[in-house]
N, C-alpha and C positions, 0 to 999 in steps of 0.2 A: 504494500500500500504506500503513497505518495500522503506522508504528513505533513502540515507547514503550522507553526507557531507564529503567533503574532509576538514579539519579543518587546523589550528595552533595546540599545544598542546593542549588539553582543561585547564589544572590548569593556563595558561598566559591567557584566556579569560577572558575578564569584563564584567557579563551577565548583569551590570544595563545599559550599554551600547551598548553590541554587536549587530548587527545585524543579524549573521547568526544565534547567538541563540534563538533570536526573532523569525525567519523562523521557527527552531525546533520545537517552543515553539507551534506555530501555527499548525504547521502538526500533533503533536502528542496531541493537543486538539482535533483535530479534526479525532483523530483514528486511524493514521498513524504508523507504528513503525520506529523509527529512529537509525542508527547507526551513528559512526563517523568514521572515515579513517585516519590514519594519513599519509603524502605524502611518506614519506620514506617506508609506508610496503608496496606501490604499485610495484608490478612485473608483471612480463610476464616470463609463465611455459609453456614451449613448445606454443601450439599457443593461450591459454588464458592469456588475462590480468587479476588477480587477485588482489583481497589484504585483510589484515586481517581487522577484520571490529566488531566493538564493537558497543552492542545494548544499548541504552539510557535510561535512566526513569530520568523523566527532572520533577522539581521542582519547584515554584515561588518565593525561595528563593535564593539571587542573590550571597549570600555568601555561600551557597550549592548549586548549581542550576542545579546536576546531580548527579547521581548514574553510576555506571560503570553495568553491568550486563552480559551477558554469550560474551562471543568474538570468532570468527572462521572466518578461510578463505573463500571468496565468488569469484567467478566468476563476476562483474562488471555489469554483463548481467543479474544477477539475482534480482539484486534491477531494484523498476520498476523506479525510477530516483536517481541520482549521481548530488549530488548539487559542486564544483569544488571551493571553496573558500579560499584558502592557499591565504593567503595576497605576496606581492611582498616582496624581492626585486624579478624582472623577470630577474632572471640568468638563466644559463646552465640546473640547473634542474630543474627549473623549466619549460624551456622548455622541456626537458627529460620527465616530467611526461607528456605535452601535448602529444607527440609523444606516448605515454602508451594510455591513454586516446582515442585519435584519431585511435588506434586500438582496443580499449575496443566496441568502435562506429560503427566502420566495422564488431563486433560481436552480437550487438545489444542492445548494452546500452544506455540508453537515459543521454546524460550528458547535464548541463545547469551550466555555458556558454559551447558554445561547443568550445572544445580543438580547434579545425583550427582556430575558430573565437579569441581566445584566443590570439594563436601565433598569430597570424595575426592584430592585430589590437595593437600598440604602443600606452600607454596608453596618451605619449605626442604625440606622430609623427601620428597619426592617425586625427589627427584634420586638417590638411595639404589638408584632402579631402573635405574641407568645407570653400576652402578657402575667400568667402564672410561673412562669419561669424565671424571669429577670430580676433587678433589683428596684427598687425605689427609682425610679427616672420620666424627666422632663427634658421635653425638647421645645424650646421658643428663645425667642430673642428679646422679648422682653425684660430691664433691668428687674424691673419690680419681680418681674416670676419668676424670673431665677434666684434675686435677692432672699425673696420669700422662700425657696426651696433650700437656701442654703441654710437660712433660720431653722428650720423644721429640722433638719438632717444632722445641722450642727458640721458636721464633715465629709467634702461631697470631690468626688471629681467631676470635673468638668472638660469639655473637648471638642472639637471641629467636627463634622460630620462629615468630612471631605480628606480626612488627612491619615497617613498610616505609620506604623514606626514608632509612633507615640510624641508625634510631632503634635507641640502644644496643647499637651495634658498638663492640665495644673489638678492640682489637691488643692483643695479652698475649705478652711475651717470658718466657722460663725464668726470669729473674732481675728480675721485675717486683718489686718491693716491696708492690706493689697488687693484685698476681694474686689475693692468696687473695679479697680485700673484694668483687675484680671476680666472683670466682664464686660466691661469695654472694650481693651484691647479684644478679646475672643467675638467680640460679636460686631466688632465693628462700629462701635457706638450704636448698637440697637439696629443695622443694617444685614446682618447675616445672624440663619440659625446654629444655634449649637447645643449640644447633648449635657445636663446633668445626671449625675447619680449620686447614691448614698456609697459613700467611700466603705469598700467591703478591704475590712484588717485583714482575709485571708489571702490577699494577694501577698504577704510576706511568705506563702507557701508554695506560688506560684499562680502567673495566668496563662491556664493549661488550653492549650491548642490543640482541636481534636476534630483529624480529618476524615467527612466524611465522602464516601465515594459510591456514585448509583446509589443513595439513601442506606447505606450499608459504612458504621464505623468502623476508623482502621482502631483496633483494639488499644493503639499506646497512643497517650497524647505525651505534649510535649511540654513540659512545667516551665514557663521561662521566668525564672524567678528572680525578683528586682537585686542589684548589687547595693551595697551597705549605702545607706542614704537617700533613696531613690525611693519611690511608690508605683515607679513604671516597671514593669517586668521585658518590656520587649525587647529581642535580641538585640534592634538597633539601638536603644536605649541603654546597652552595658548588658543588659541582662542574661542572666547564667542558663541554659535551655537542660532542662533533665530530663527523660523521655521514661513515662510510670505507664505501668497498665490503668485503662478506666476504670473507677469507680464505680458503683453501682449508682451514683447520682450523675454521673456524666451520661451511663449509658441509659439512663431515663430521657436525659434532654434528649441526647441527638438520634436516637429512635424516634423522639417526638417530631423531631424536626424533619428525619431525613428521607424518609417516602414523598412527605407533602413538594421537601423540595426538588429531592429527584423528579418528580413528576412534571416540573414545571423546565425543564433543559437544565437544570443544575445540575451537570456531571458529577462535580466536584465545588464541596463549603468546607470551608475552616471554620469552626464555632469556637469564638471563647468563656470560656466558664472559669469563674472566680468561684474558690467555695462551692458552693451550692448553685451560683445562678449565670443562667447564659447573660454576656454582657455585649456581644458580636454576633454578626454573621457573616464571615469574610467571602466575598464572592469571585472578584474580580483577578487577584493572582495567590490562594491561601500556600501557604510552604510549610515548613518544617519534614521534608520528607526524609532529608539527607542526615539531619539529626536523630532520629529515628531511626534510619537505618543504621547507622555506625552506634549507635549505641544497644541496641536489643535484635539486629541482624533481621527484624521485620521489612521486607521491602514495596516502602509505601509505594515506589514509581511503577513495581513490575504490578500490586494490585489495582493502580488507575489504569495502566496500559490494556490489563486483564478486560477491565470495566467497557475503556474505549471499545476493543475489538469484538467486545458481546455488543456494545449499542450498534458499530459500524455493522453489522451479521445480523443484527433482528429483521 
């Protein structure tokens, strides 16, 4: 089968790392030929969605860990899957390429995730549909409602609904000095929305990443648990990744979750769960597969790749 991924640049990728190049790495063991995409050469020429699309020869070496090889424009339709993983932030184009995509689909491309489900699903605002699960959270721009939420809670994190990494997560206590700048600066002066919650103290145990794949959990998530001084546990943020079997409250959530979203083109979600509650639902590029594997020898790539070639075959 002819794969093509929609990437980041390849030279900013970190293959000891990454997980999309893990998935590559997988496909093209197993005889696949893969290209990459970058999001900008995607277009639409009168009524196909095309884009220029370069073939891989992929390597185990992490500081070479591709070859470039012949490149030409494709019709979308002609690969028999379009993996969709350009990391966020989820702006204007990047909804732009869903809308690309979402008619690459009505031409008969198999994309995964699929572009509607893409747009459609807020990687923070999406959690909203589950609301026995989550924690204590508001979403508005509003001073006063947020103000007032951080009163009630006493101690809350707060965050972008746009942003990944744990770029501009604050912790805001009742009696912050900084509180009011911090909802400012975050919302823009009352111009942009943003995500509160009740600051859950189990995140000093970790905020466990737990992928799921065709509505089916991979059994270990991934604890990435904040470094000394810190409330952010994300990798980019310092954070220590430890890879535990789920819990019997993890595998409550993403059972709950993961048929409904299978269902809807979500090949593959990254859910985060603090404690007891889902607090995410990563949609757009979820990882930790490489951690995972090198620590418990479970191999998340070879089970998405499993996953893809039963959807591609239904």
């Amino acid at each position: 089968m002819r794969i093509a991924c929609i990437l980041d640049p390849l030279p900013k990728l970190k293959a000891y790392k990454d997980s999309s190049i893990a998935m590559l790495r997988e496909a093209a063991r197993r005889g696949h030929t893969v290209y990459a995409i970058m999001r900008d050469d995607l277009l639409a020429s009168g009524a196909a969605i095309r884009a220029r699309a370069t073939r891989l020869e992929l390597f185990a070496d992490n500081d070479a860990w591709y070859a470039e090889r012949e490149s030409a424009e494709f019709r979308l339709a002609e690969f028999d899957a379009v993996l969709m993983r350009q990391d966020p932030p989820f702006d204007f184009e990047y909804i732009t390429a869903t809308w690309l995509l979402e008619r690459a689909v009505a031409q008969g491309a198999r994309i995964f995730n699929d572009p509607r489900a893409l747009r459609d699903h807020s990687e923070k605002v999406s959690i909203l549909e589950f609301p026995d699960l989550i924690p204590p959270t508001l979403v508005a721009r509003s001073a006063d409602a947020l103000n007032a939420f951080v009163d009630e809670y006493a101690d809350c994190v707060l965050k972008p609904l746009d942003g990944m990494g744990g770029a501009r997560i604050f912790r805001v206590r009742a009696d912050d000095p900084n509180r009011n700048v911090i909802v400012e600066t975050l919302t823009d002066s009352g111009a942009e929305t943003i995500m509160a919650q009740r600051f859950l103290p189990e995140i000093a145990l970790g905020d466990k990443r737990i992928s799921i794949i065709d509505g089916e959990p991979v059994p270990y998530s991934l604890a990435r648990i904040p470094k000394a001084g810190e409330t952010r546990g994300n990798l980019a943020a310092g954070g220590r990744g430890v890879a535990q079997l789920l819990s019997a409250r993890d595998r409550e959530i993403a059972n709950a979750l993961g048929p409904q979203l299978a269902s809807r083109g979500l090949l593959l979600v990254g859910i985060d769960v603090i404690g007891d509650y889902l607090t995410e639902i990563n949609v757009t590029s979820p990882t930790c597969f490489v951690e995972i594997a090198d620590q418990t020898g479970f191999d998340v790539a070879a089970r998405f790749i499993d996953a893809l070639e039963a959807r591609l075959a239904a």
